[in-house]
C-alpha positions in Angstrom: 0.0 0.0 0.0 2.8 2.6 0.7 6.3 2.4 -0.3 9.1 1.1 1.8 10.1 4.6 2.6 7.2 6.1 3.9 6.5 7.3 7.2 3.1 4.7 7.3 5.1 1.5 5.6 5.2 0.0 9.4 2.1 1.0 10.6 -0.2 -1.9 10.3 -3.4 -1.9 8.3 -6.0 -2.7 9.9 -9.8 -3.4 8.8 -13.6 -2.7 9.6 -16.3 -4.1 9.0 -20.1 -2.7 8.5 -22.4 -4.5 7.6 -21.6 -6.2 4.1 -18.1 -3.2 3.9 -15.1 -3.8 4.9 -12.7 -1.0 5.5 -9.1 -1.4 5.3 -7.1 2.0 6.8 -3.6 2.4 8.9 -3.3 2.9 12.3 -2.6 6.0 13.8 0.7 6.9 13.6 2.2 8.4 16.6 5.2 11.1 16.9 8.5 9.7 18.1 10.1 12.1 20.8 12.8 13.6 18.5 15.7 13.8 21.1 14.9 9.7 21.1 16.2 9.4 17.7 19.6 8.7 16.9 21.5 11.9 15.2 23.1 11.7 11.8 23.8 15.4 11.5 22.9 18.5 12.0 21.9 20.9 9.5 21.8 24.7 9.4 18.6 26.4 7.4 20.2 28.4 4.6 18.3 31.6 2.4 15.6 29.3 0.2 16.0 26.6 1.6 12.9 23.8 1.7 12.8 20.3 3.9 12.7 18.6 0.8 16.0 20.2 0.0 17.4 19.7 3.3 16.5 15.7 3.1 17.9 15.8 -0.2 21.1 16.9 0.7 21.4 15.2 4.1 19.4 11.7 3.0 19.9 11.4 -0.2 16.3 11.6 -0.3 14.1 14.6 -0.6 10.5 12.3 0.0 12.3 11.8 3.2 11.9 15.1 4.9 9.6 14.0 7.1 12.2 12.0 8.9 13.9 15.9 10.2 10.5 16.9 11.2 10.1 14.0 13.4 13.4 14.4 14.5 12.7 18.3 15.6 9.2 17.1 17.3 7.4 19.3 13.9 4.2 18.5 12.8 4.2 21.5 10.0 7.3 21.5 7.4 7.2 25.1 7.1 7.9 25.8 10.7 11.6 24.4 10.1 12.3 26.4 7.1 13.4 29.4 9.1 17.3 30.6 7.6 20.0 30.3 10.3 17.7 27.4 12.4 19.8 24.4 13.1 18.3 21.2 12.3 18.8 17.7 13.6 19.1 15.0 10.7 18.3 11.8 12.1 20.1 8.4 10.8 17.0 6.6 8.8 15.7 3.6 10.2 14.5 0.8 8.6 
């Protein structure tokens, strides 16, 4: 259903059923504590820069930019994209 890279590829699917439908959907996935995840790097915000930019350079893999917002405990992208903010890059886990 997802891609082994995605944030959801470990979260097990689950299913419900009502009446003669069955639903199939993901569990909720919960925020790791950011501090709890090992540290790669770090990387400093420059002028224009964008997470996807950031996982880019860091990961090797801009669709992984949601791995540095759960590392900085950020639900919104856009709140780590301010110039001159240091970021923590986490090591990706399988």
């Amino acid at each position: 259903m997802f891609a082994p890279t995605s944030r959801y590829a470990s979260i097990d699917t689950v299913t419900l059923t009502q009446g003669d439908r069955t639903i199939a959907y993901k569990r909720r996935r919960f925020l790791p504590r950011g501090a709890d995840l090992p540290l790669l790097s770090t990387a400093v915000v420059l002028d224009g820069d964008r997470l996807d930019l950031i996982a880019a350079r860091t990961l090797g893999d801009p669709e992984q930019f949601w791995r540095v917002c759960d590392a900085n405990d950020a639900m919104n992208p856009a709140d780590l994209e301010t110039p001159g903010r240091s970021l923590r890059v986490p090591m990706p886990q399988p």
